[in-house]
DRENKOL-217971 format. One record per residue: residue number from 1; x, y, z of N, C-alpha, C in turn; residue in one letter. Coordinates in Angstrom, 2 decimals, padded with zeros to 5 digits. Example, Ala and Ser with C-alpha at 12.3 -4.5 7.8 and 13.67 -1.06 7.14 Angstrom:
BEGIN
+-----+---------+---------+---------+---------+---------+---------+---------+---------+---------+----+
|   i |     n.X |     n.Y |     n.Z |    ca.X |    ca.Y |    ca.Z |     c.X |     c.Y |     c.Z | aa |
+-----+---------+---------+---------+---------+---------+---------+---------+---------+---------+----+
|   1 |  013.19 | -005.69 |  007.80 |  012.30 | -004.50 |  007.80 |  013.20 | -003.30 |  007.80 |  a |
|   2 |  012.85 | -002.25 |  007.08 |  013.67 | -001.06 |  007.14 |  012.90 |  000.03 |  007.87 |  s |
+-----+---------+---------+---------+---------+---------+---------+---------+---------+---------+----+
***
This chain:
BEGIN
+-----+---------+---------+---------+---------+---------+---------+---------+---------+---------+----+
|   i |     n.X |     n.Y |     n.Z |    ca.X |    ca.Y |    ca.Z |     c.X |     c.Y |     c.Z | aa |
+-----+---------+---------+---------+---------+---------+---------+---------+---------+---------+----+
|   1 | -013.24 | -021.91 | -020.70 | -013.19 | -022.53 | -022.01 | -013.18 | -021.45 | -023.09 |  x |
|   2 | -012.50 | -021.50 | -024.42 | -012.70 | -020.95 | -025.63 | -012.76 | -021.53 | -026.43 |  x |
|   3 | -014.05 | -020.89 | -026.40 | -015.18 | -021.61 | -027.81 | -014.18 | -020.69 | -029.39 |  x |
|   4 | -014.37 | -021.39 | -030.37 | -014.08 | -021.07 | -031.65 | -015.69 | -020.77 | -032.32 |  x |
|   5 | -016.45 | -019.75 | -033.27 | -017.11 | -019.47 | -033.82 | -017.19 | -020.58 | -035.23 |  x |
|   6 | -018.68 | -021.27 | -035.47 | -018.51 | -022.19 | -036.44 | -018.23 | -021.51 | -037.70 |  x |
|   7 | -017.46 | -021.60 | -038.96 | -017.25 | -020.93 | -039.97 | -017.88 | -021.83 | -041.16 |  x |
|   8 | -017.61 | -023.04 | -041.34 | -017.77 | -024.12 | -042.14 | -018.64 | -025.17 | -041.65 |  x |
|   9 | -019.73 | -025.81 | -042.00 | -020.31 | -027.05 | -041.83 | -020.26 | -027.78 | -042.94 |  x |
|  10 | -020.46 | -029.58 | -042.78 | -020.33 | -030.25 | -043.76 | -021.50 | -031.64 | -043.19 |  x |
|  11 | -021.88 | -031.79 | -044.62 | -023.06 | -033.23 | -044.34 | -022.34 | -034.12 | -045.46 |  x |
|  12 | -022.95 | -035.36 | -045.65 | -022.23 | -036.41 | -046.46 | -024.34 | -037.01 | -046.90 |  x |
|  13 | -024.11 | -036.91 | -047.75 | -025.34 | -037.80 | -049.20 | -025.12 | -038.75 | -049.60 |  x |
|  14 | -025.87 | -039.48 | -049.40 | -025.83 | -041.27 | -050.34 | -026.97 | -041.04 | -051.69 |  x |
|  15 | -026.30 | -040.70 | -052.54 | -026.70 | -040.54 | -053.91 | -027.65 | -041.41 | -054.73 |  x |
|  16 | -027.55 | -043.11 | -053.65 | -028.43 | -043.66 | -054.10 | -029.66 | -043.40 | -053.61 |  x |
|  17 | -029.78 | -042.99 | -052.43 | -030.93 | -043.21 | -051.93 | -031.90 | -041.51 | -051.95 |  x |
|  18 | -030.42 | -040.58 | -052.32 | -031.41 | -039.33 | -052.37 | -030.85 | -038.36 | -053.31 |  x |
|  19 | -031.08 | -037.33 | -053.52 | -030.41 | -036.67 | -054.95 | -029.50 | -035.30 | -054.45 |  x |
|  20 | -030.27 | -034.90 | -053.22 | -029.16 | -033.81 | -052.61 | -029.93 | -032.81 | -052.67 |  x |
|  21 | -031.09 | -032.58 | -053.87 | -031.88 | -031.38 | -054.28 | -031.85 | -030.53 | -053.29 |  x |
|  22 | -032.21 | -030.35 | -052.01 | -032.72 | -029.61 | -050.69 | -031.60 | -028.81 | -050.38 |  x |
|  23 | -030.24 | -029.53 | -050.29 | -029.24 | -028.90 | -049.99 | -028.43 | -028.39 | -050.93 |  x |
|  24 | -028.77 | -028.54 | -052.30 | -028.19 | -027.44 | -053.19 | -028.91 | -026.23 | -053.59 |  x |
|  25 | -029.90 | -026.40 | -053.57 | -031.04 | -025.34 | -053.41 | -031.27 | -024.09 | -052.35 |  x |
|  26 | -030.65 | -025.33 | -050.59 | -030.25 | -024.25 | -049.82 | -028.74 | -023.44 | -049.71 |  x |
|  27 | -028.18 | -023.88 | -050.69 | -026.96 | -022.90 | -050.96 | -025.75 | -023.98 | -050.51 |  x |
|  28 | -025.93 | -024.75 | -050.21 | -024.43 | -026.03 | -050.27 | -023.69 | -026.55 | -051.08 |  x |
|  29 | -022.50 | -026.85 | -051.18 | -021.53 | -026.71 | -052.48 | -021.23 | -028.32 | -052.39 |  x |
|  30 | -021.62 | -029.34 | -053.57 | -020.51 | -030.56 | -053.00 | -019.61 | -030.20 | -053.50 |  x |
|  31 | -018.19 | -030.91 | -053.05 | -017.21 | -030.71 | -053.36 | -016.48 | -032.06 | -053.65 |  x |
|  32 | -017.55 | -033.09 | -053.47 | -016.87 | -034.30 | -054.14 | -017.55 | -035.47 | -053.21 |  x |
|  33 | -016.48 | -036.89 | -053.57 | -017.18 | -038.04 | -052.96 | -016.30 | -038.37 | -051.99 |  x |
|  34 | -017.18 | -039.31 | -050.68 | -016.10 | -039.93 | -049.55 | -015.44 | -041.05 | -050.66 |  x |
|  35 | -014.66 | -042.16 | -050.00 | -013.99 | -042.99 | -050.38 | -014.86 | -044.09 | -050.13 |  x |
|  36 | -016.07 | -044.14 | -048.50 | -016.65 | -045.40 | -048.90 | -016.06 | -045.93 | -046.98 |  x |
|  37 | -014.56 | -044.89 | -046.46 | -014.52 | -045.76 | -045.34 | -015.13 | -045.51 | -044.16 |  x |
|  38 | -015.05 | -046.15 | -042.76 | -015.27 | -046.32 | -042.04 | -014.86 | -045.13 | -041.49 |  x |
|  39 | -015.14 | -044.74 | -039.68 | -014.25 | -043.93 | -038.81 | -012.85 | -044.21 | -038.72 |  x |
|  40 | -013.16 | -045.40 | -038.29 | -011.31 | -046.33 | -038.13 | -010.88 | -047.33 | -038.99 |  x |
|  41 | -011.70 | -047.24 | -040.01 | -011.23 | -048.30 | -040.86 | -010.48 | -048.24 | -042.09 |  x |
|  42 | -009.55 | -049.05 | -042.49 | -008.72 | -048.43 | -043.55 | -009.54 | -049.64 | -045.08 |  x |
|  43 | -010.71 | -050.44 | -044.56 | -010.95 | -050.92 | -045.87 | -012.51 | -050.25 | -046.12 |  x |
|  44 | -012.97 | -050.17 | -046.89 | -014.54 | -049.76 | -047.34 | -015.11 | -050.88 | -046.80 |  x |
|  45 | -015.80 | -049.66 | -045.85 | -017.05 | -050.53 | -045.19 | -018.29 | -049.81 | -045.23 |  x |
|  46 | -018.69 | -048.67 | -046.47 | -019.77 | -048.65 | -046.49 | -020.21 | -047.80 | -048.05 |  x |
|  47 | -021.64 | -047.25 | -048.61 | -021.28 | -046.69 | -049.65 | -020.65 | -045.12 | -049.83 |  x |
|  48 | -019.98 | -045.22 | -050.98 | -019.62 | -043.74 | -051.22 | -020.51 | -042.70 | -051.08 |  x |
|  49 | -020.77 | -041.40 | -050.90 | -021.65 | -040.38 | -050.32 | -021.04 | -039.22 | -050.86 |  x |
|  50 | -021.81 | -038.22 | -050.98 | -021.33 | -036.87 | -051.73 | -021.05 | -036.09 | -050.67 |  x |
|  51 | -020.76 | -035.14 | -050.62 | -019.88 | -034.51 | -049.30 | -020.21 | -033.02 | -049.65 |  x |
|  52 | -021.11 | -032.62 | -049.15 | -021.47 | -030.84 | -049.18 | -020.71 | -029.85 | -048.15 |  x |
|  53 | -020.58 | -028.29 | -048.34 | -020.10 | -027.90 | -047.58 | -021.26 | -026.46 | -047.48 |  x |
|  54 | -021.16 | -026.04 | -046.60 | -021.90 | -024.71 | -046.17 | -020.96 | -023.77 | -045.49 |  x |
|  55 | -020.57 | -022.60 | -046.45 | -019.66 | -021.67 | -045.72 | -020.63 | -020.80 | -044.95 |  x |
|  56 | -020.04 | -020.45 | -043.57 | -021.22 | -019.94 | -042.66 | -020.57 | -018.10 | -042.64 |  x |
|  57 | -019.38 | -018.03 | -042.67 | -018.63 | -016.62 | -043.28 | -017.95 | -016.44 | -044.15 |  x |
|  58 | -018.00 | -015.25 | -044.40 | -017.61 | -014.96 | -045.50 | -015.80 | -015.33 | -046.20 |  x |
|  59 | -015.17 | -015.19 | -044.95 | -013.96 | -015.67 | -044.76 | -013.13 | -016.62 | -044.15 |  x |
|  60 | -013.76 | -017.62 | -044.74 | -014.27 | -018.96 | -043.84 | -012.52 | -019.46 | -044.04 |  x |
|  61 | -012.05 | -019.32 | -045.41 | -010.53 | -019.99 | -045.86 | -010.00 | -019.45 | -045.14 |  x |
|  62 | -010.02 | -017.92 | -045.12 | -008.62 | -017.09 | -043.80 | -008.70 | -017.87 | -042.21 |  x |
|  63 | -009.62 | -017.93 | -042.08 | -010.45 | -018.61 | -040.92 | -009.87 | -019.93 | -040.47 |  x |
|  64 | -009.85 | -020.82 | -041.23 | -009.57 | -022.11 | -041.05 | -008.13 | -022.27 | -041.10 |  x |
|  65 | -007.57 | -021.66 | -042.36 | -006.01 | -021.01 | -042.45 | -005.42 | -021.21 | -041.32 |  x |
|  66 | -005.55 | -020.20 | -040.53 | -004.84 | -019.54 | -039.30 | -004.40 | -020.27 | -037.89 |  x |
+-----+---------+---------+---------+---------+---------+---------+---------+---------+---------+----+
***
């Protein structure tokens, strides 16, 4: 097997129920909101959520790029 090295992680926040504080504090960027859908679903089936990212290197864009 070849494993790939993680470069990027991402969590998703429900804004109502929490503010995010912890994970902007630990250095996580949101970068915006879900839409609200499902895995397989093309209508909203749940609430919108803020969407953080954690770059884990430094060259995480060349990285993912490639």
């Amino acid at each position: 097997m070849c494993y790939q090295p993680l470069v990027l992680v991402e969590t998703f926040v429900e804004p109502d129920r929490f503010a995010g504080t912890s994970y902007r504090a630990a250095g996580w960027v949101r970068v915006g909101a879900s839409t609200g859908r499902g895995r397989n679903g093309s209508a909203p089936q749940g609430p919108v959520k803020e969407v953080y990212l954690l770059p884990l290197s430094a060259d995480f864009r060349r990285r993912l790029g490639a």
